[in-house]
Backbone as CSV, one residue per row, in Angstrom:
resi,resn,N_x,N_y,N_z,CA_x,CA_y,CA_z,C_x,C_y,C_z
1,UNK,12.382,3.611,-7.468,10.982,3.304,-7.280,10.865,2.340,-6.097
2,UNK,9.903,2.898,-5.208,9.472,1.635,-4.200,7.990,1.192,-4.421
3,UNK,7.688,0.034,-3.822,7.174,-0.579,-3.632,6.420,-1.039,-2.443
4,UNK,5.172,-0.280,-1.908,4.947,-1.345,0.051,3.961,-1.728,-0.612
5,UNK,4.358,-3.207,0.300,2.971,-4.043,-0.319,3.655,-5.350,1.247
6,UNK,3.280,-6.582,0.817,3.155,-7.288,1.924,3.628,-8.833,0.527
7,UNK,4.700,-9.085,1.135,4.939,-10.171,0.231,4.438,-11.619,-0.422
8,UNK,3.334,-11.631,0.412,2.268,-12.717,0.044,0.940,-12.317,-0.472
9,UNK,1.156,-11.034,-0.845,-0.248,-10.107,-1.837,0.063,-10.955,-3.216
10,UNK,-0.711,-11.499,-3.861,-0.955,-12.001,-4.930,-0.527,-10.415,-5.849
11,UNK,-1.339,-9.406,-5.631,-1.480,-8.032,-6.134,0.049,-7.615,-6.018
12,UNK,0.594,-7.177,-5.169,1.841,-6.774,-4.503,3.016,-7.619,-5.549
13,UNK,2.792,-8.987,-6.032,3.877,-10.082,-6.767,3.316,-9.412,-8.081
14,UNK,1.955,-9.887,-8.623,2.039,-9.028,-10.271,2.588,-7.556,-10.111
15,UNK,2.459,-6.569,-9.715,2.961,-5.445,-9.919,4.166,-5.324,-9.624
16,UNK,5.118,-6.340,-8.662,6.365,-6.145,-9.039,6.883,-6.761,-10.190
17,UNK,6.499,-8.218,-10.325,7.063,-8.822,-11.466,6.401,-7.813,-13.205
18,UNK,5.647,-6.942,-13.394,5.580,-6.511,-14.709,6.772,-5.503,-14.355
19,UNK,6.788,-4.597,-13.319,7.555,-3.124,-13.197,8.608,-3.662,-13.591
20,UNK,9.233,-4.931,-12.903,10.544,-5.529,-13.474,10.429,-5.578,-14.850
21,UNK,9.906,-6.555,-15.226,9.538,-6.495,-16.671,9.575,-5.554,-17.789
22,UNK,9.087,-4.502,-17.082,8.998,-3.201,-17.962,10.432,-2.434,-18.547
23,UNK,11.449,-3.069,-16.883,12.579,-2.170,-17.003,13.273,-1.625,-15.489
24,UNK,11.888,-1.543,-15.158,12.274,-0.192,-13.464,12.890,-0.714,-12.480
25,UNK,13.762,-0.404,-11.669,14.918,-0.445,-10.412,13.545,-0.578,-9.915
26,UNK,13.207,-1.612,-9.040,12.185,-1.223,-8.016,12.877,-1.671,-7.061
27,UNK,12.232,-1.467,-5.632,12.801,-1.916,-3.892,11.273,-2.063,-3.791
28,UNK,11.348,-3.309,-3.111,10.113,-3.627,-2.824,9.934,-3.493,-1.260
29,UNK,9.258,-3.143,-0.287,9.391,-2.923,1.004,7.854,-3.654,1.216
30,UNK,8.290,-4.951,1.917,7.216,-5.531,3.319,6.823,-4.811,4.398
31,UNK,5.911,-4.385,3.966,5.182,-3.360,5.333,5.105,-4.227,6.268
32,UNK,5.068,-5.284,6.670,4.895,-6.567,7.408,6.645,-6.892,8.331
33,UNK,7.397,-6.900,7.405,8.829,-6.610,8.069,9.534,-5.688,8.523
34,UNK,9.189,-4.562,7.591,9.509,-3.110,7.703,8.600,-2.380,7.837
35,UNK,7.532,-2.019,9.002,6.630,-1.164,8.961,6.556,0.261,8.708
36,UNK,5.436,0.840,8.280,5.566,1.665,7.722,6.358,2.825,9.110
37,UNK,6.535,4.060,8.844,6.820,4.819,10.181,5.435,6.251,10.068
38,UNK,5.588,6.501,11.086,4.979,7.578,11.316,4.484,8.939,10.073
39,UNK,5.793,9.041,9.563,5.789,10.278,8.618,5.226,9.548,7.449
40,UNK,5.192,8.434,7.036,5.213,8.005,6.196,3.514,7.351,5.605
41,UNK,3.271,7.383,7.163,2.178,6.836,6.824,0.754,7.998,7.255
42,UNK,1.140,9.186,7.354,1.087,10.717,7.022,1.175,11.091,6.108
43,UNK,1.947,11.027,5.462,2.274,11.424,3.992,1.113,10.295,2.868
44,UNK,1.464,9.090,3.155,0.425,8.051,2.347,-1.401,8.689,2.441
45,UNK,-1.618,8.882,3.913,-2.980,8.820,4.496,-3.312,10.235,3.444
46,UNK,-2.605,11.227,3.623,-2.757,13.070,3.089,-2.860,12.898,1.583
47,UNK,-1.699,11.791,0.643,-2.690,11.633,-0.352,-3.844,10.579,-0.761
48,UNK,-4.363,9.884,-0.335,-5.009,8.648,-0.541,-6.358,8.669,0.749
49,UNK,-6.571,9.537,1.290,-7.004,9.638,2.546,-7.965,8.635,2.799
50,UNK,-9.185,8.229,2.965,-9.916,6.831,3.298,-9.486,5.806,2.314
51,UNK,-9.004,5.888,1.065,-8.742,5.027,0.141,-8.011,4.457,0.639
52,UNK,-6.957,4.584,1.728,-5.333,3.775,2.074,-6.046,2.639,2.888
53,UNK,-7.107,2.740,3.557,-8.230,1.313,4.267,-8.452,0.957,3.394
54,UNK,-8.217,-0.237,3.764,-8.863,-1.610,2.479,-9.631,-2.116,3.591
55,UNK,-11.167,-1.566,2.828,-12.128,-2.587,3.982,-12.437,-3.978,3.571
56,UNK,-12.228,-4.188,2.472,-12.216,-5.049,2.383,-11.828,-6.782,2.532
57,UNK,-10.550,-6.056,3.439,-9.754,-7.290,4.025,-10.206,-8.023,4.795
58,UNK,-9.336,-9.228,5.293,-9.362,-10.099,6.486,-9.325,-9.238,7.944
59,UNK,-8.353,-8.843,7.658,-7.696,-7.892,9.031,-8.962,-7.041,9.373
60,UNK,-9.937,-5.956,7.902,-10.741,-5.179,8.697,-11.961,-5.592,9.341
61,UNK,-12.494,-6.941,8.625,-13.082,-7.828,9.117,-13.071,-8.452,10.215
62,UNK,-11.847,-8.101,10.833,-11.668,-9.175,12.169,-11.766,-8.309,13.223
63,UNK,-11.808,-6.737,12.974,-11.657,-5.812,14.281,-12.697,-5.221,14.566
64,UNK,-12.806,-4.604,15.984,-14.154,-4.861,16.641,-14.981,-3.173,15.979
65,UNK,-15.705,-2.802,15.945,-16.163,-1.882,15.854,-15.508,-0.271,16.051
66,UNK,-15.295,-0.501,17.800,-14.805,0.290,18.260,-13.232,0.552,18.101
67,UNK,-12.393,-0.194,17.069,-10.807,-0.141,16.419,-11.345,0.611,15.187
68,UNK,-12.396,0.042,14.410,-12.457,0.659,13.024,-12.586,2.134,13.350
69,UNK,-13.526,2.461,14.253,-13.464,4.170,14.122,-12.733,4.824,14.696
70,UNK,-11.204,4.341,15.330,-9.664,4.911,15.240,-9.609,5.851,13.746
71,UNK,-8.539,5.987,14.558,-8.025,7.550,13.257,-6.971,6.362,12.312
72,UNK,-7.310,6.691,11.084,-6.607,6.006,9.793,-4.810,5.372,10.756
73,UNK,-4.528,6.791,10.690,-3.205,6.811,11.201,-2.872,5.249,12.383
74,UNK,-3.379,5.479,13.481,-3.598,4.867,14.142,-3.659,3.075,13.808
75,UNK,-4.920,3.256,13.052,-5.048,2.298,12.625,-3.852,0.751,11.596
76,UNK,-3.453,1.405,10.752,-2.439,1.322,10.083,-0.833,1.024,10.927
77,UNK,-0.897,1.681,11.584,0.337,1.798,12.591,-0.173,0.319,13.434
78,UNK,-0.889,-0.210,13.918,-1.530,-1.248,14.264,-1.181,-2.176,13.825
79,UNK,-2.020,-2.173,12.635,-1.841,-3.212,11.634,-1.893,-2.827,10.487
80,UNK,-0.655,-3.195,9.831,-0.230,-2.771,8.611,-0.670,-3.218,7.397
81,UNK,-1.280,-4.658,7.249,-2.376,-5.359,6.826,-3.295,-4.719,6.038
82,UNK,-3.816,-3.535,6.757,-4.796,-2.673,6.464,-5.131,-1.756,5.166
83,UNK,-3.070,-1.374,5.224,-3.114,-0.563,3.949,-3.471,-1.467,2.612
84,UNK,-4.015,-0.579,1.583,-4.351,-1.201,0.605,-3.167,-1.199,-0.513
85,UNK,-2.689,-2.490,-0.718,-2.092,-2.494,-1.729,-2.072,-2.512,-2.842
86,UNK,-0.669,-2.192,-4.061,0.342,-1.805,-3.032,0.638,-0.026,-3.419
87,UNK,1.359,0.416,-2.426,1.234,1.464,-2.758,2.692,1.907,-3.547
88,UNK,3.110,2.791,-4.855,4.522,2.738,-5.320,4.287,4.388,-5.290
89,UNK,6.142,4.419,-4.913,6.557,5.767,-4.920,7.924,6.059,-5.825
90,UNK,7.310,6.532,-7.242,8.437,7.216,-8.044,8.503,8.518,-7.878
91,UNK,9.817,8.605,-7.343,10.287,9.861,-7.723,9.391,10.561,-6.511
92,UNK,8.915,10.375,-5.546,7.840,11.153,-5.322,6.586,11.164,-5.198
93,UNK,5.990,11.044,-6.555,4.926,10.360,-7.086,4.290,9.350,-6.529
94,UNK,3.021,9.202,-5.573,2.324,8.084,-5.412,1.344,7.347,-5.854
95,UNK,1.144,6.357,-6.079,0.085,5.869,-6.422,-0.768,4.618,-6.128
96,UNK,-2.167,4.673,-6.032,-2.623,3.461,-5.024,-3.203,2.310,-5.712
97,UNK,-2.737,1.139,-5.456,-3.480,-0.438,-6.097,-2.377,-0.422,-7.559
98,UNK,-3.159,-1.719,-8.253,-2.838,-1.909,-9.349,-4.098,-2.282,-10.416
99,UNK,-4.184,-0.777,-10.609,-5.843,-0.953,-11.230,-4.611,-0.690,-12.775
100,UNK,-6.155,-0.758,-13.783,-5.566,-0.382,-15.041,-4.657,1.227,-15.595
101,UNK,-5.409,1.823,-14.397,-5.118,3.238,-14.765,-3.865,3.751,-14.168
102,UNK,-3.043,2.464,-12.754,-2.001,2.607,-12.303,-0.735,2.137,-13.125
103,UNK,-1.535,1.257,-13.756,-0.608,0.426,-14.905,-0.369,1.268,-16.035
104,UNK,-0.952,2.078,-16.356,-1.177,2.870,-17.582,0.214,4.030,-17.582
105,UNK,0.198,4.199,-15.904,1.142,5.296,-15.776,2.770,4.327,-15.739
106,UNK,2.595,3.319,-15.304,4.371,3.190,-15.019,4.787,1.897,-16.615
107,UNK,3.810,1.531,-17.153,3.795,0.259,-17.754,3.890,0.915,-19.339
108,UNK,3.259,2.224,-19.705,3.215,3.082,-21.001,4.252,3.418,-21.684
């Protein structure tokens, strides 16, 4: 199981520390140290497609108009900040944030 998230996500620390908890091998990957790559963040965008922007951030807040209406891809590749965390990949399997219903699947 991985883990991208950004190591000073408040969000990104609870969802690793329960997965541990639970049991699961996780690898946690700093999109911030280890950015995402190309394919990868293709593959994220194809399932999650506007959801992988977190407009809600600092970062989307700080960019000018004319950055926000870049292509996701683009964007992200930029600044990695952007993606919404965190995103985990079992097996394959992706899934976005740590809402209740993400918890439901790895925490059950």
């Amino acid at each position: 199981m991985v883990l991208y998230g950004i190591k000073s996500c408040d969000t990104c620390r609870k969802a690793l520390k329960a997965l541990q908890e639970a049991g699961h091998t996780v690898q946690f990957r700093d999109i911030r140290a280890a950015p995402l790559d190309v394919a990868e963040i293709a593959r994220f965008h194809a399932t999650f497609g506007e959801r992988l922007i977190n407009r809600a951030s600092t970062t989307w807040r700080g960019l000018a108009e004319a950055e926000r209406a870049g292509p996701p891809d683009a964007l992200l590749a930029a600044h990695p900040t952007l993606m919404k965390r965190p995103v985990i990949d079992r097996d394959g399997r992706l899934t976005l944030g740590w809402g209740k219903d993400v918890q439901a699947v790895y925490l059950a």
